[in-house]
C-alpha positions, -999 to 999 in steps of 0.1 A, spaced: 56 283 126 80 286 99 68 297 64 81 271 35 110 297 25 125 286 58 125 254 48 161 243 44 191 221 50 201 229 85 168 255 96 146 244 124 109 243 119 81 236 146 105 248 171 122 211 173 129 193 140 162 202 126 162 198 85 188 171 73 181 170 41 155 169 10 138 133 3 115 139 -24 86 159 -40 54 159 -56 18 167 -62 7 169 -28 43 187 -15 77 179 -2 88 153 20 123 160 42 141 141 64 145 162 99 159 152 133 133 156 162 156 172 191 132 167 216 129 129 213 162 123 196 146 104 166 146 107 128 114 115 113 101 121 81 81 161 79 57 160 48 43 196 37 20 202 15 4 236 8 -22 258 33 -46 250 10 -51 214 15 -49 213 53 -79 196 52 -69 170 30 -36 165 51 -63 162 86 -78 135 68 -45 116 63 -32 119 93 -67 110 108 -66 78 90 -26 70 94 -30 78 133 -54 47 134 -25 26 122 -2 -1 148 14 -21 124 50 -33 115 40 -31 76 25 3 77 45 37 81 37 53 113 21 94 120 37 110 148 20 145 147 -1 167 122 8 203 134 -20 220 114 -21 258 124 -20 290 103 11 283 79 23 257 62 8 221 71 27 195 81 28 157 85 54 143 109 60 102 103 82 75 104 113 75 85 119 44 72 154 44 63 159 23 32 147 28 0 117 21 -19 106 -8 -40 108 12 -70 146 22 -63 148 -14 -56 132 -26 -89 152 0 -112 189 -14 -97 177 -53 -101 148 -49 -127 132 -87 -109 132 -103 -77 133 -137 -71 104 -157 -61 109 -159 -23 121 -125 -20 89 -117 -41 67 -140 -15 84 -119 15 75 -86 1 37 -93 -8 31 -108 23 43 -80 46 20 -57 21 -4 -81 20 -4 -76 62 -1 -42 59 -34 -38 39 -51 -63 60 -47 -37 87 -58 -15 67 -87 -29 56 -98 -39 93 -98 0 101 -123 8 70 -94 26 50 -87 23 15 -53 30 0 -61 34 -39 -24 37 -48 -8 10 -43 22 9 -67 66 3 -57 72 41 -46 44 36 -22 62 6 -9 95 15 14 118 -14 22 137 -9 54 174 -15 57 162 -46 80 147 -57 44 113 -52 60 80 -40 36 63 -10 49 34 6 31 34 42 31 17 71 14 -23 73 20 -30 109 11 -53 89 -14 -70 67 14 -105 64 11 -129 52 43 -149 22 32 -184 39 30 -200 15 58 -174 30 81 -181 68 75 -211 68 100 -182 53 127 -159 82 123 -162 122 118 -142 122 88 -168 142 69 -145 157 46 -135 126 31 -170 117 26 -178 143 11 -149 139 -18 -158 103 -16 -193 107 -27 -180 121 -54 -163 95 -70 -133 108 -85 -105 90 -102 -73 86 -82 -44 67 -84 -19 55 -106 -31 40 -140 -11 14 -146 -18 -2 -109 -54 6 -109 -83 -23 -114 -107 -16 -143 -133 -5 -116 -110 20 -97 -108 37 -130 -143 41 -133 -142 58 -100 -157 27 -84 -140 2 -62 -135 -12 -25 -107 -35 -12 -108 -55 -42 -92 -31 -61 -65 -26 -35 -59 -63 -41 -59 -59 -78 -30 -35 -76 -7 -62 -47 -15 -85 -79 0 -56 -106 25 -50 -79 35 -87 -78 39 -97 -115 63 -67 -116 85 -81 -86 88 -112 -108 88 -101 -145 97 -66 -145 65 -57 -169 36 -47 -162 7 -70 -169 -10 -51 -192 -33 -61 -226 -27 -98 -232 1 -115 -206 18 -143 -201 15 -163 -169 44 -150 -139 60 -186 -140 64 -186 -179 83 -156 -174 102 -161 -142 124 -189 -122 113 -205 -96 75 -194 -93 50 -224 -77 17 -234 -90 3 -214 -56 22 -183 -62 12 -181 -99 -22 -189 -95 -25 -166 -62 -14 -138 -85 -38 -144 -115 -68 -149 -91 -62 -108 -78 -56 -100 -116 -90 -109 -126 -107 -80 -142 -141 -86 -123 -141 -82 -86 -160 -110 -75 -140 -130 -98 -109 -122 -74 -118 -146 -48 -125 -122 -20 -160 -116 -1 -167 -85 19 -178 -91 52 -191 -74 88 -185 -34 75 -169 -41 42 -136 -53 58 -110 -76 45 -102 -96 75 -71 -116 71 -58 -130 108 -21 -136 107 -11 -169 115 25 -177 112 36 -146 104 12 -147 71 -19 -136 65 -45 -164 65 -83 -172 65 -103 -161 89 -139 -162 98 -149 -129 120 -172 -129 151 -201 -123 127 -194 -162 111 -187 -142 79 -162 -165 58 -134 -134 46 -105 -147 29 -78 -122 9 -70 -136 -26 -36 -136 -26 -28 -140 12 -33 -173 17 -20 -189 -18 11 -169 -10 15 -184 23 13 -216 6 39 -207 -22 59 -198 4 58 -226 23 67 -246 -8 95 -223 -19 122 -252 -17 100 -281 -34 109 -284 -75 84 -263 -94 55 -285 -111 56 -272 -147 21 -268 -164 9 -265 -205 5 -232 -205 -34 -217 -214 -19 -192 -234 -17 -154 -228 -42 -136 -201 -58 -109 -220 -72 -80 -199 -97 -55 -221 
């Protein structure tokens, strides 16, 4: 294999993937866009550092579980001596976060679009015992199509009632121990305690959300989504104040079977579902942003406001 000093525009590393060019760095390594000449595709090569192999085995254990339209896809995980190396679906686009700094807001239906393909994405997610802890716009890549696809789990966490179903012991391990990951801003006030299951992944759809709409982050005391923003429904503002509750049972979602958030898509959304177990599971935000989808064209129904949300 190719050592990292190899690694540049034109060189050919893993005998097959031709370098195009340099998409982006950070903690965890470098990510570059390469052509595979065997298969004739575009792909996206993460590397990261010898030292955390392990830590890329995990993620690509837990992204090889993934099938879905709103998820990025693993290819490969060529893991011997030298550097380590992720090989996954390049989603040619841009991310939410490019997105947000050119247009600052979104409107409402575009807003709906986005959270529900997330929303579906997670769901998936969530139905295979895996966490994502970092849910914030870089994480979210937006295809050229327009489509939502949620990307990055080097932070995934297996929900602790599927550890005993999969040999993931290394992520155990650093799960038991409880640390603090993700992004601050996006994280719910139990994730920052080092606590957290896929409430807390919901919490952050909700931080995500408000952003798409108001451009702020809903932080200390804020004001209702459609007291900021045109065109926001009753469902769509309520749907994102329910996952913004600072209490995780307060967020309107019940763990059920193995700790799974089971959301079945109907419609192309993600609604209620009960699973084979008669367990009632219901997402949230899925469902109310069905509904403020469905009810994107009706005349919004304008409320006294409460006053400001205040989050401590």
């Amino acid at each position: 294999m190719s050592s990292s000093d190899d690694w540049h525009a034109g060189s050919v590393v893993l005998g097959r993937y031709c370098l195009e060019r340099h998409l982006g760095s950070g903690a965890f390594g470098v990510v570059w866009l390469a052509e595979d000449r065997n298969l004739r595709r575009r792909v996206a090569l993460k590397r990261t550092l010898p030292e955390r192999a392990l830590q890329l085995r995990d993620e690509a254990s837990i992204l090889a579980q993934f099938d879905h339209p709103n998820l990025v896809r693993v290819y490969d995980a060529p893991l011997e001596a030298g550097t380590p190396v992720l090989v996954m679906e390049y989603v040619e686009g841009e991310s939410l976060r490019e997105l947000l700094k050119r247009e600052t807001t979104l409107p409402a239906d575009r807003v709906v679009e986005i959270g529900s393909e997330v929303l579906r994405g997670l769901a998936h997610a969530h139905g295979k015992g895996v966490l994502h802890r970092d849910i914030k716009p870089s994480n979210v890549l937006i295809s050229s199509e327009g489509v939502a696809k949620l990307g990055d789990f080097g932070l995934g966490k297996l929900s602790a009632e599927e550890l005993s179903l999969l040999t993931l012991r290394s992520v155990a391990e650093r799960g038991a121990q409880a640390s603090v990951v993700g992004t601050l801003s996006y994280m719910a006030p139990e994730q920052k305690r080092g606590e957290g299951d896929e409430r807390a992944d919901l919490y952050s759809v909700g931080v995500l959300m408000y952003e798409m709409l108001t451009g702020r982050i809903p932080e200390g005391r804020f004001r209702d989504p459609r007291d900021v923003a045109e065109g926001v429904s009753d469902e769509l503002n309520d749907a994102i104040l329910k996952a913004l509750e600072l209490l995780p049972e307060d967020r309107g979602v019940r763990r059920c079977g193995a700790g799974r958030v089971a959301a079945k898509r109907v419609g192309g959304t993600g609604s209620p579902e009960r699973d084979h177990r008669g367990a009632a599971c219901r997402a949230s935000v899925g469902a109310p942003v069905r509904a403020a989808g469905e009810c994107r064209g009706r005349a919004r129904r304008r409320r006294s406001s409460p006053g400001p949300h205040a989050h401590r």
